[in-house]
N, C-alpha and C positions, 0 to 999 in steps of 0.2 A: 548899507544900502548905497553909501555916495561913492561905496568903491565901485560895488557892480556897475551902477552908471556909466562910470565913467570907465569901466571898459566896454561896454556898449557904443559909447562915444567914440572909444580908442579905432574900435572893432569897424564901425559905421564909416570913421575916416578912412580908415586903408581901404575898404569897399569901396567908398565913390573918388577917390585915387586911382586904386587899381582900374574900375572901368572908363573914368577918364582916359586912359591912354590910348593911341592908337596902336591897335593890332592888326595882325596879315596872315593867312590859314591860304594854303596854297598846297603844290607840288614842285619840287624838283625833279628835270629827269638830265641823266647822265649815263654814266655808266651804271646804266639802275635804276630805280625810281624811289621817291621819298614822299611824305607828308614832309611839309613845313609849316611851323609855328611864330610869328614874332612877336613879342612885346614891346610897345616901345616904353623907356623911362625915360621919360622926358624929352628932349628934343635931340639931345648928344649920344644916348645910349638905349642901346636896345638887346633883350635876351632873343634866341635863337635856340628853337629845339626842331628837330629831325627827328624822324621814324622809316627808315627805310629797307629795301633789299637792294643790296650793294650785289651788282651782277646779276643779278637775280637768280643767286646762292644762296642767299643768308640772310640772315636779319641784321640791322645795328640803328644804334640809337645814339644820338652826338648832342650836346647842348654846348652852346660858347656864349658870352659877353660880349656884343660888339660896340666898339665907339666908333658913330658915326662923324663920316668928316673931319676924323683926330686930324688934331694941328691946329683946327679949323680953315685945312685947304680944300674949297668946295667948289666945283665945279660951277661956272659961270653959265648960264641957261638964259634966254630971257621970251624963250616959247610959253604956250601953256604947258604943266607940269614942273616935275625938279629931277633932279638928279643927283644921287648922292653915293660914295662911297665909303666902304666902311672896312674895319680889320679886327679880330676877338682872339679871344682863346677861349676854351674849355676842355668840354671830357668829353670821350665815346667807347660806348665796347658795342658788341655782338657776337655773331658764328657767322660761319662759311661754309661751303666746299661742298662739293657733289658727292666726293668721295669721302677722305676723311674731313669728319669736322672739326675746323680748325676754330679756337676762340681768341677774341682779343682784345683788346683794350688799353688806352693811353691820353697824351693831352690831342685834342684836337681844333686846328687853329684854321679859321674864318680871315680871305680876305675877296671884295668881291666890290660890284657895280650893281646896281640898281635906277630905274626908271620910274619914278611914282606920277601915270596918268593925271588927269585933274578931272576923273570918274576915277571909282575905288578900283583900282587893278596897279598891280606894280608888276615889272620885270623883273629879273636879276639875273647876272652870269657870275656864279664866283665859285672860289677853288677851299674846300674845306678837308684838308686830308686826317688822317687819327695815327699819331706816331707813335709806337708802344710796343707791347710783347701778344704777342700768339702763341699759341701753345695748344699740340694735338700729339698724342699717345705717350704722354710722359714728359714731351721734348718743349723746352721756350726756346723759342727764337725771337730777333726785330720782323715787327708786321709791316712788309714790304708791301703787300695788297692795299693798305691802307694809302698810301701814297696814290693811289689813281682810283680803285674802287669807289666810284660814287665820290671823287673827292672834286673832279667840275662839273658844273649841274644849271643849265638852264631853271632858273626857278619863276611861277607861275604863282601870283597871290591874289586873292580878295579883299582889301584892303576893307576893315569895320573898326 
């Protein structure tokens, strides 16, 4: 019985952690359009997921790590708001193509600008490309689409 508890307890902790944090549920549009997702962990790091059609060809899906402010050189502001910049890595695959459909997937790396209102909306302009392999009718190649496809992107949040 003192075990179960006490992963209840365990369990209860990461739940009021997890909603402690603040997050952002927005769009990106670029070459494409996207859902955007952020997490933040804590004040220095935050996760980043995407859902989008790159071109509006295809589907693909990216998630990165980003650290905000690495170095800790942060942008001097002394309006209402912040402004902060941030750089990640992660992964992304999907498909493409009108004709043949091409698949892919690789690391994909986060580096960008952001605008956080002092009402819940944030801005962003940042450049997120997925470098890896494609492959369509038997054949791998480097996924050279990934380098601009939906890789700068005005992005658009609701900061809760």
């Amino acid at each position: 019985m003192k075990k179960f508890g006490l992963i209840v307890f365990i369990m209860a902790a990461f739940a009021a952690i997890a909603v402690a944090q603040p997050r952002a549920i927005g769009g990106r549009l670029g070459y494409g359009v996207e859902v955007s997702y952020q997490h933040g962990l804590g004040e220095s790091n935050m996760v980043s997921v995407d859902l989008g059609l790159p071109g509006f060809a295809g589907v693909e899906a990216a998630a990165t790590y980003d650290w905000i402010n690495p170095g800790g050189l942060t942008i001097p502001w002394e309006e209402k708001g912040s402004w902060n910049w941030y750089a990640g890595v992660g992964a992304g695959a999907g498909i493409y193509g009108f004709g043949p459909v091409v698949g892919f997937g690789g690391v994909a790396g986060r580096l960008g600008i952001e605008y956080n209102f002092w009402f819940p909306m944030q801005l962003s302009l940042d450049y997120r490309p997925i470098i890896g392999v494609a492959g369509a009718y038997g054949g791998v190649g480097f996924c050279t689409d990934g380098l601009y496809a939906g890789a700068i992107a005005l992005g658009v949040r609701y900061l809760f």
